[in-house]
Structure formats: structure tokens, C-alpha cells
C-alpha positions as CSV (number, residue, x, y, z in Angstrom):
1,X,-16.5,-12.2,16.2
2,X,-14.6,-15.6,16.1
3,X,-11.1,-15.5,18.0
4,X,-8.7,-18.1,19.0
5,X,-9.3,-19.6,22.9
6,X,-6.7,-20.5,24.5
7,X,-8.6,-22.7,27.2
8,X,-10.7,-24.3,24.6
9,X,-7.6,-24.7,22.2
10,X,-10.2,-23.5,19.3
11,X,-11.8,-21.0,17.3
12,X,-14.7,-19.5,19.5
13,X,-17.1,-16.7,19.7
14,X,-16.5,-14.1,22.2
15,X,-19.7,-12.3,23.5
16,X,-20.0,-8.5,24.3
17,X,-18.5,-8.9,27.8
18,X,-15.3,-10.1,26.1
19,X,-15.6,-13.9,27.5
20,X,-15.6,-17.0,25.4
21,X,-18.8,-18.5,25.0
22,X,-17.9,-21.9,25.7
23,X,-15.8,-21.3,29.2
24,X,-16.4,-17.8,29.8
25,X,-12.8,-16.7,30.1
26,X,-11.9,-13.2,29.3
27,X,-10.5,-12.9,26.3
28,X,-10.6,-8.8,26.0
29,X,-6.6,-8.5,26.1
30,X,-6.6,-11.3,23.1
31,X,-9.4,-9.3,21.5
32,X,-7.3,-5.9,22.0
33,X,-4.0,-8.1,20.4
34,X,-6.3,-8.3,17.7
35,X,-6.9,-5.5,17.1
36,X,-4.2,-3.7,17.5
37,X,-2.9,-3.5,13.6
38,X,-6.4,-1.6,13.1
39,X,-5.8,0.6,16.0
40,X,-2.2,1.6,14.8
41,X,-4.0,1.9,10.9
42,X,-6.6,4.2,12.3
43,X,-3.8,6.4,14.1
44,X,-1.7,6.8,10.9
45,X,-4.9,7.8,8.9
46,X,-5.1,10.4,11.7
47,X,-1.5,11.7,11.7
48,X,-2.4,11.8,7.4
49,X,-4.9,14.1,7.9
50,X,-2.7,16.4,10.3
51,X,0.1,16.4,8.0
52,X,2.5,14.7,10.5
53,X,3.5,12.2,7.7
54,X,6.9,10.8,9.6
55,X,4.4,9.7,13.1
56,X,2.0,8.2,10.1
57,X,4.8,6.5,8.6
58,X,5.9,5.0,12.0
59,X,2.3,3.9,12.7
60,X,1.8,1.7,9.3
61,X,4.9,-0.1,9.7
62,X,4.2,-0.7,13.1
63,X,0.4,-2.5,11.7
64,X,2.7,-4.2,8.8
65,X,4.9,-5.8,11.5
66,X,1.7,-7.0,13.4
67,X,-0.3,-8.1,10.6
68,X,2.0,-8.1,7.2
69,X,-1.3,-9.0,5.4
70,X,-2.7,-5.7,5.8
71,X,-2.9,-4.2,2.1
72,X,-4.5,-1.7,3.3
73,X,-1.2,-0.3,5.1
74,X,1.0,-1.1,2.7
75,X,-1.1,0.9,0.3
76,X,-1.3,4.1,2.5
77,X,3.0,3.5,3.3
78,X,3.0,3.5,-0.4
79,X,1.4,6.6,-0.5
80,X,3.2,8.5,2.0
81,X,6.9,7.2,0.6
82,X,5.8,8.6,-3.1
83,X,4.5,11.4,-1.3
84,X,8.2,12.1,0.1
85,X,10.2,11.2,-3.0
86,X,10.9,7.2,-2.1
87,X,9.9,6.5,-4.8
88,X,11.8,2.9,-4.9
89,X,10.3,2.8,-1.3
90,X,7.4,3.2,-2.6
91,X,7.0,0.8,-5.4
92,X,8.2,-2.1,-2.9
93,X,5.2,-1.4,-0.5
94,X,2.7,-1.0,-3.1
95,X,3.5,-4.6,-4.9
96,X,3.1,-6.0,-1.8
97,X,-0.5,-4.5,-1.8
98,X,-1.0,-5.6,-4.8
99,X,-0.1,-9.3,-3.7
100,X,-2.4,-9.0,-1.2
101,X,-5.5,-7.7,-2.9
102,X,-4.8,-7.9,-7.1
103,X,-8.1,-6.3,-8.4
104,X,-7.4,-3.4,-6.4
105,X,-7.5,-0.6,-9.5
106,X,-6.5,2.3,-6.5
107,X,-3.3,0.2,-6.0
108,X,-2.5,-0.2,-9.8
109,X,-2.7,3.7,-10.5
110,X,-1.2,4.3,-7.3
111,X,2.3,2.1,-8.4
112,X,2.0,3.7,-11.9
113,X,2.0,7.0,-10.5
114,X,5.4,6.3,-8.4
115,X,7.0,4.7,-11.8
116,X,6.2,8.0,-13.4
117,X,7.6,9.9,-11.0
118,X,10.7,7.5,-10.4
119,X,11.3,7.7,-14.1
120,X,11.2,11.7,-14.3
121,X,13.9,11.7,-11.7
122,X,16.1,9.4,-13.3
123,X,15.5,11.0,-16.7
124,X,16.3,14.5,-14.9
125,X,19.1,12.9,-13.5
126,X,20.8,11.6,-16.4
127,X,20.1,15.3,-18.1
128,X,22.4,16.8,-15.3
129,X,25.0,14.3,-15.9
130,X,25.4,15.2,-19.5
131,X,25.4,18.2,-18.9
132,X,28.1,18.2,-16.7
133,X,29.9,16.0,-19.0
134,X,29.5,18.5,-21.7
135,X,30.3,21.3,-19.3
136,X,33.8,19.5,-18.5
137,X,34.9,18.7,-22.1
138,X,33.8,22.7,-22.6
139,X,36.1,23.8,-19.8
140,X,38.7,21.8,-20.6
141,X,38.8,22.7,-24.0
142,X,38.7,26.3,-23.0
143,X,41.8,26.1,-20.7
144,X,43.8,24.3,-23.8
145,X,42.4,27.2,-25.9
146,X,44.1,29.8,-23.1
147,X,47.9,27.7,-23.0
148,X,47.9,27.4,-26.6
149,X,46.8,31.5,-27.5
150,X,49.6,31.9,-24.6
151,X,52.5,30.0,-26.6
152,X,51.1,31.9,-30.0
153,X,51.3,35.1,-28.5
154,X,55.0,35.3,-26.6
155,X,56.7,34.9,-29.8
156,X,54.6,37.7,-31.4
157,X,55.4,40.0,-28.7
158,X,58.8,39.2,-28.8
159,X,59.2,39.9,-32.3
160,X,57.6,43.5,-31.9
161,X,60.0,43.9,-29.2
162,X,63.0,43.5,-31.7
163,X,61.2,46.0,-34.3
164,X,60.7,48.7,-32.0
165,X,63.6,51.4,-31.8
166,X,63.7,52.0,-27.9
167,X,63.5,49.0,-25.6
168,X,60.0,48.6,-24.0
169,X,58.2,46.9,-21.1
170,X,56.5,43.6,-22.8
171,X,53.1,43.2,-22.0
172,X,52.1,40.1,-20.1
173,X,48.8,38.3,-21.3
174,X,46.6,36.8,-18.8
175,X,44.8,33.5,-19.5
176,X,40.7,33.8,-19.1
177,X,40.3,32.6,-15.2
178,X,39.5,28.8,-15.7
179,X,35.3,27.3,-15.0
180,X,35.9,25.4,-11.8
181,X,31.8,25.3,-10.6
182,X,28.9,25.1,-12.6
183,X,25.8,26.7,-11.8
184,X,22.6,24.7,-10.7
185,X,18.8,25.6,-10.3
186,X,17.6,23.5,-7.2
187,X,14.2,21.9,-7.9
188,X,11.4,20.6,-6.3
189,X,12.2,17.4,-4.3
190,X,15.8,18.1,-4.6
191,X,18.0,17.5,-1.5
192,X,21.9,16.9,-1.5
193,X,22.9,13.5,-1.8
194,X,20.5,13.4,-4.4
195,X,22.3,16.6,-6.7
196,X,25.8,15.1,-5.9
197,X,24.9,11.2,-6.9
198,X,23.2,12.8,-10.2
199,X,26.5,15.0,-10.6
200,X,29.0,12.5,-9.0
201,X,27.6,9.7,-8.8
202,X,28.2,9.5,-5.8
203,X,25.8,10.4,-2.5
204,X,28.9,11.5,0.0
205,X,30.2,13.9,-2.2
206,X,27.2,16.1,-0.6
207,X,29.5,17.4,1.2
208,X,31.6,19.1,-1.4
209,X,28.9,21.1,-2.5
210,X,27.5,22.0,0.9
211,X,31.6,23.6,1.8
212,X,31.3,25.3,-2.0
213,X,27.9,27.1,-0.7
214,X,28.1,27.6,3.0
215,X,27.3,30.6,2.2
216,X,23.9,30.5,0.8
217,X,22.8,27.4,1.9
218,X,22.0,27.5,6.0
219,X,20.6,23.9,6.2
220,X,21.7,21.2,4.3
221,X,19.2,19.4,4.7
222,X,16.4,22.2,3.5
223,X,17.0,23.3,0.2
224,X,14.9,26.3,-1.6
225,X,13.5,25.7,-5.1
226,X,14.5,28.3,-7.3
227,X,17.8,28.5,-5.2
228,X,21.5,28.7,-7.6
229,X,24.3,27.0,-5.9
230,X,27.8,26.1,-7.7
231,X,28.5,22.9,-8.0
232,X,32.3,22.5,-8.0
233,X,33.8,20.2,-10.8
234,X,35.2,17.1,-9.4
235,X,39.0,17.1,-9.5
């Protein structure tokens, strides 16, 4: 293996001792400098395999910082963030793998994959906000529906009131209760910020929908697929 000497001030080969073979310094803590981007990859592959994505995550950026033209790490970061829902994330790391090494056909399907997946969000996304769009229109138009049957119906029941022989109690009619939530179906790779940017627009309205389910929802930051909460229309 070749490695930089700094005695020599030149490219050299180091021999098995970890000495230069021109001066025969020791050049094992360069060597293990060197190496250290491989030793951090190796370790992420590891924490992979043991499902302890986050450590795996921490060890690839930690070789990207070291060596930032390791394709190799910025393929397996790509990996992990599509396999946590970054998809953006993602996308970023995996063109710069594909910078680094072109041809590479794993890195290609690997981006197209987290396009996919990026685009079914965003189409799911813009589904919900329809849909709440329609929902509002429909509750509005319901609570006009309610004030105006009110105004229709006082003068009718004033009018019996005159017809009738012996005075009675008029009966008081009482508008339909007005739609102030709408229901919601969590999905898979759903979280918070995510349901109130997509029903919002904005991620800090979270926090509007976790005080509407406090009771069903114990963590907000683990939601359960399959779960209904209300999301409350925005006033």
C-alpha cells in the first residue's frame, strides 16, 4: 500500500511493520488515519444488520466527513434515509453517489425507488388536502343550511301559534351540532408534523391535533397505523 511520508515529503510504500520503506519511520497512526472512513463504513454495515439504523446513520456521515468521496456511504445513507421516510434526504445522498461512481445501476434504482416513494407521499398529501377542502366547503354549507331552515321555521311556528285557540308553549328548534373535526386513518410512515403540514400546511400546527387527541394518542411521536384521530378544522 502507497501512503503519503511525511519525512520523505512523498508517496511511499509502507511494509508490514507499518514503517516507510525508504526511512523506516512508523507510519501505523497515518495508516490507521487512513483507514479510518473504512473502519467507521464497516461499523455502520454492522449497526444495518442489527437494526440500530440511527448508530448506522451516525457512522456513515461520520466516513462522508472523513472521506466525502466514499460512494459507497453515501449509497448505504441513502438507503437508510429512504428506509425512514427522508425521502428528500435521501435523494440528496444518493446523487452524490451517483457523481461519484455513474455506472453504478444499484444507485440508479436505488434514487428511483426514493422518487417513487417521495411522489406517493406527496400525491397522498395533496389527496388529504382536498379533502379537507371539500370537507370545509361541506361544513360550511351545512351550518348556512341550519341558520337559514332556522329563519324559515320561526315564522311558521309563529303563524300556528295565532291559529290555535288556546295559547301554547312554542317549540324551539335546534340547529344540527356543527362538524368542527374530521376524522383521519393514520398510515404507515405517518407521524405528526407530517398530517398537520398535509392538512395545514403547516408542521407546528402538530400540536393542535396532538391537544384534540390526548386522549388516544400517548406519544406523539409514535403513531399506530390503523389508528382514527380527529383532526380539528383550522379556525
Amino acid at each position: 500500500m502507497k501512503i503519503y511520508c511525511p519525512v520523505d515529503e512523498k508517496e511511499t510504500r509502507i511494509k508490514a511493520d507499518g514503517t516507510c520503506e525508504q526511512c523506516d519511520s512508523d507510519l501505523t497512526p497515518l495508516l490507521r488515519l487512513k483507514r479510518l472512513p473504512e473502519t467507521y463504513f464497516e461499523a455502520a454495515l454492522k449497526f444495518k444488520n442489527e437494526e440500530r439504523i440511527e448508530d448506522a446513520i451516525e457512522k456513515l456521515i461520520m466516513a462522508i466527513n472523513l472521506n466525502s468521496g466514499y460512494w459507497e456511504a453515501h449509497f448505504e445513507l441513502g438507503n437508510l434515509y429512504t428506509q425512514k421516510g427522508l425521502y428528500e434526504d435521501a435523494i440528496a445522498q444518493l446523487n452524490k453517489a451517483m457523481a461519484i461512481a455513474p455506472a453504478n445501476d444499484e444507485i440508479v434504482k436505488a434514487k428511483e425507488k426514493a422518487e417513487f416513494l417521495i411522489s406517493q407521499v406527496q400525491e397522498s398529501q395533496d389527496k388529504q388536502i382536498r379533502n379537507l377542502r371539500a370537507f370545509k366547503n361541506l361544513a360550511i354549507a351545512a351550518s348556512l343550511a341550519v341558520f337559514f331552515i332556522g329563519l324559515s321555521i320561526i315564522p311558521i311556528s309563529m303563524h300556528f301559534k295565532k291559529q290555535q285557540l288556546l295559547p301554547q308553549k312554542a317549540s324551539l328548534v335546534q340547529p344540527a351540532a356543527q362538524i368542527v373535526a374530521f376524522q383521519y386513518t393514520v398510515k404507515s410512515l405517518d407521524c405528526l408534523e407530517m398530517i398537520a403540514y398535509s392538512f395545514y400546511g403547516n408542521r407546528q400546527m402538530w400540536k393542535k391535533i396532538y391537544e384534540a387527541n390526548k386522549d388516544k394518542i400517548n406519544n406523539p411521536n409514535n403513531l399506530t397505523v390503523g389508528q382514527v384521530i380527529a383532526i380539528p378544522i383550522k379556525n
